[in-house]
N, C-alpha and C positions, 0 to 999 in steps of 0.2 A: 446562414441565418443572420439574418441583421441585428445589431448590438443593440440594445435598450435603453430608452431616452435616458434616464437616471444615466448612468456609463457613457453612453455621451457627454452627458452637462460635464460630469467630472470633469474629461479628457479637457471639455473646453474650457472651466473653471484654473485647472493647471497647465495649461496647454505651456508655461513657461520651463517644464520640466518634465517630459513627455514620459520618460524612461522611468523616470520615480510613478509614475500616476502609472503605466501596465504594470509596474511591482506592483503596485498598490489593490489595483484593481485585481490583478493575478489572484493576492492572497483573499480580498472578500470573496472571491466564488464568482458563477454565474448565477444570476436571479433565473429563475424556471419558470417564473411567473410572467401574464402577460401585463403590461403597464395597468389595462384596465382591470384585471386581479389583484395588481400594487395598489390603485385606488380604492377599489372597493373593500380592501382586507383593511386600509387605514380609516374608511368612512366606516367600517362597524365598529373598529376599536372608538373611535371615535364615540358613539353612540353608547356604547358599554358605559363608557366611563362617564356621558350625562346621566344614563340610568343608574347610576352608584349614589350621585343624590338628588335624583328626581325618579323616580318610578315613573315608566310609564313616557317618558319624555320621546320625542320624534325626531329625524330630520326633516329641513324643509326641503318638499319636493322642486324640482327643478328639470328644466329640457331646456338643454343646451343644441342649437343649430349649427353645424359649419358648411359654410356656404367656400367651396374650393373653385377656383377656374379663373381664364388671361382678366377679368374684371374684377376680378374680389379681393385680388391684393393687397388694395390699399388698405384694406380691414372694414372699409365704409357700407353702409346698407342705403343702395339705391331705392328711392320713394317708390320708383316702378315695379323693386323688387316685391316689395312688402306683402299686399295685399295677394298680388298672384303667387308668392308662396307660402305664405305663413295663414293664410286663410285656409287653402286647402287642409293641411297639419291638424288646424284645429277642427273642421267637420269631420275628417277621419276619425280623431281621438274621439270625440264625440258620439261618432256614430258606432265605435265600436266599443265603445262606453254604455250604449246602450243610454244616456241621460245626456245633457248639455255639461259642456266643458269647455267652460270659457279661458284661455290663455291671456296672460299679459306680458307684457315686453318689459325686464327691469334693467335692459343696458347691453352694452354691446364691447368685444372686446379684440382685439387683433389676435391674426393667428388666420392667415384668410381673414374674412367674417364670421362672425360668433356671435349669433344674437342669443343671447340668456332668457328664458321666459318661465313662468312658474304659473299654475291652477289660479285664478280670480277665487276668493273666499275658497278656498282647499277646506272643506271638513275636516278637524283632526279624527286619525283614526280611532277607533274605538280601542281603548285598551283594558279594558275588563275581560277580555277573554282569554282563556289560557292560550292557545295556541297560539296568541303576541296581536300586532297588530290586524288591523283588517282595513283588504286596499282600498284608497278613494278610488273614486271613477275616472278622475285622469290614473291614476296606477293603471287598472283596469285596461282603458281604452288605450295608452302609450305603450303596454308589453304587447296590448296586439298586434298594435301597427306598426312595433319593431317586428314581430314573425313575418307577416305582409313582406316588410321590407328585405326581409332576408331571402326571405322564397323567391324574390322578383331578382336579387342580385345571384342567386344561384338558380335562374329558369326553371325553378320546378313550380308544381301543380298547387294555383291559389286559388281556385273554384271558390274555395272555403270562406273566403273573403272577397266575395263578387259585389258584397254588398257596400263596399267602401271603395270602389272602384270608379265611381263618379268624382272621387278626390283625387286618387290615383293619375286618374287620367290628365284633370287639370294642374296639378303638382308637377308631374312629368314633363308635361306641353311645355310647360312654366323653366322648369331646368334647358331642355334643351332650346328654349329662346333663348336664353340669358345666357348662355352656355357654361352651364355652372355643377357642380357636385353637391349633395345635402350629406353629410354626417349627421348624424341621430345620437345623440348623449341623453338617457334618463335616468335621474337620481332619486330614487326613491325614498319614501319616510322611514323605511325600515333599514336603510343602508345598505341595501341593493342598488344596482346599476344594469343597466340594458343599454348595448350599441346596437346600432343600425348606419345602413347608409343607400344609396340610392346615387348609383353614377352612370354614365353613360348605357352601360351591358345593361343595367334595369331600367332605364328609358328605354333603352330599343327594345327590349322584352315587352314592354308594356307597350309597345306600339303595335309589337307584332299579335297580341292579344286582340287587338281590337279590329283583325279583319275578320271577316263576317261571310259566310255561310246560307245558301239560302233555306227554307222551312216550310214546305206547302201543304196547306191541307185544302181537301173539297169539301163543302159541305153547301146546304140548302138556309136562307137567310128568309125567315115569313116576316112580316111585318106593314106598317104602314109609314107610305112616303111622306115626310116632311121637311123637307128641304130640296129644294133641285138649284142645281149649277151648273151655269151654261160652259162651265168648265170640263164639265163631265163625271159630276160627283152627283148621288143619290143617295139621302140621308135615309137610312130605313129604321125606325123606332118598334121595336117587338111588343110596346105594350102601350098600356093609357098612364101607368103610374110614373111620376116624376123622373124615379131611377133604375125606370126600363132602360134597360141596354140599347144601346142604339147604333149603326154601324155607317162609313161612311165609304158607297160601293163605288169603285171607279170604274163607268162606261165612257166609251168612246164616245166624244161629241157628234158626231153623226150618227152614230147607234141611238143615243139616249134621243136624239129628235124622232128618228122614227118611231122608237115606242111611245111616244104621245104620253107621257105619265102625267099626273095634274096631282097637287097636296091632299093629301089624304086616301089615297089609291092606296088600298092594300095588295101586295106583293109580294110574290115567293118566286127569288132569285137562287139560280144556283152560282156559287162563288168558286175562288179561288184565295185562300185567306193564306198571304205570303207574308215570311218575317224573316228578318236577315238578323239572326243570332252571332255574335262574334264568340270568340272562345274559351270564354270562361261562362257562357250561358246566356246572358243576357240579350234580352230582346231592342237592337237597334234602329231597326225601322220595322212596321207593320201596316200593312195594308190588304184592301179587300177589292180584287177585280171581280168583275160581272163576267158571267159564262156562258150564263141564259135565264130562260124564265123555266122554272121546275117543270117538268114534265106531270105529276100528280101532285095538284091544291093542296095542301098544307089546312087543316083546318086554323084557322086564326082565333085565337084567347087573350083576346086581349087584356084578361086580368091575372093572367099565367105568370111564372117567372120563366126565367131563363131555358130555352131550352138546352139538353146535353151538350150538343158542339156550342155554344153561347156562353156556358160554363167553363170551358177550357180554352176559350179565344179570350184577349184583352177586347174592354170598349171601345170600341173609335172613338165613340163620342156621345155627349147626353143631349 
């Protein structure tokens, strides 16, 4: 077991008398505690004792970054790094915030890189309730996206969080360019703390997430033509109303000349409606090939909604 920052500094604090400082250190004990338990047990004493003459008083919330890897050294925060990583961070916390959560950058510190950032206008919490404070939505959205991060550093199952995964992805990209490690420090108002981290093992996990699956269904497509491309695309719209569903059928360019279709042609295609889901669910590509022309007409409603299989397919397009 590795010895505890505090028990190091000493050793190096005395390093002039090695022998004295293992006496020393002999007789305090071993600390059982993990460092971040050592901090977070002096951030609530802390907090206790503003509440002694302020009821009610808070910490200020904070998320500390460390940026580890051969470029981070210096302690310096590359202009390139910024946006592609600190942006991601912030639609994550946001999105699992469920509300907008704006971060600001208040300084940066060595130790690697250490960008420091805290909530833009933080609400204070409410403290009129018994049960003590109540979390802002950076709280909220940053303890989720430590669990996120934790799952992704031990490969298990984040279905759960498929919906923040659009930051994930570019966060990750972002790491393994630069080739760098994210540490996750959040301090919360009530003198809580949450780690996280995100290294190499949860970049690769998250890459391996993202291969895809294919998804077929067959179904029958009625509607009228509105669009054609000499590409080999047929815009089929199911109705007359604005935000009729509308679908965008790919025929072979030699197929789609022989059918002769002209705008306005009402049509009932049978399809093949394929989607390449990766593995946590999500739909990453989708598309609609042509199979034939339905064997029995469809009557056509144009002032209908959706039909069943039109309900359970995404729109191509309006």
């Amino acid at each position: 077991m590795s010895e505890s920052i505090w028990r190091q500094r000493m050793r190096a604090a005395r390093a002039q008398d090695p022998e004295a400082t293992s006496r020393l250190l002999d007789e305090l004990g071993t600390e059982e505690r993990s460092d971040t338990e050592i901090e977070a047990d002096h951030r609530r004493s802390r907090l206790e004792a503003m509440q002694e003459y302020q009821p009610g008083a808070t910490l200020q919330e904070e998320l500390c970054l460390r940026l580890t890897g051969p470029e981070a050294e210096g302690g310096a925060l590359r202009f390139q790094w910024g946006n592609a990583l600190l942006d991601p961070v912030e639609k994550a916390v946001s999105k699992a915030a469920g509300a907008p959560v704006e971060l600001e950058v208040t300084g940066l510190s060595r130790g690697s890189t250490v960008v420091h950032a805290r909530p833009v206008l933080s609400v204070s919490p409410d403290t009129g309730t018994l049960g003590g404070p109540v979390p802002t939505a950076a709280d909220k959205g940053v303890r989720t996206f430590v669990r996120l991060l934790t799952a992704l550093e031990d490969e298990s199952d984040v279905r759960e969080w498929a919906q923040l995964f659009d930051s994930v992805d570019a966060l990750s990209g972002a790491l393994e360019r630069f080739r760098l490690s994210l540490g996750l420090t959040w301090y919360a108002a009530d003198g809580g703390m949450r780690q996280a981290s995100l290294t190499q093992r949860g970049v690769e996990y998250a890459k391996r997430l993202q291969s895809t699956r294919d998804n077929d269904q067959e179904f029958t497509i009625s509607g009228r033509v509105t669009e054609l491309r000499s590409s080999g695309v047929v815009k089929v719209k199911s109705g007359l109303a604005q935000n009729a569903p509308a679908h965008d059928v790919r025929v072979e360019p030699e197929q789609l000349v022989r059918m002769r279709l002209a705008l306005g042609d009402n049509v009932h295609f049978r399809v093949r409606y394929r989607r390449k889901l990766d593995a946590i669910g999500r739909t990453r590509v989708s598309e609609y090939h042509f199979l034939g022309v339905a064997a029995e007409e469809l009557a056509l409603d144009l002032e209908a909604g959706p039909s069943p299989h039109e309900k359970n397919s995404p729109e191509a397009g309006q």
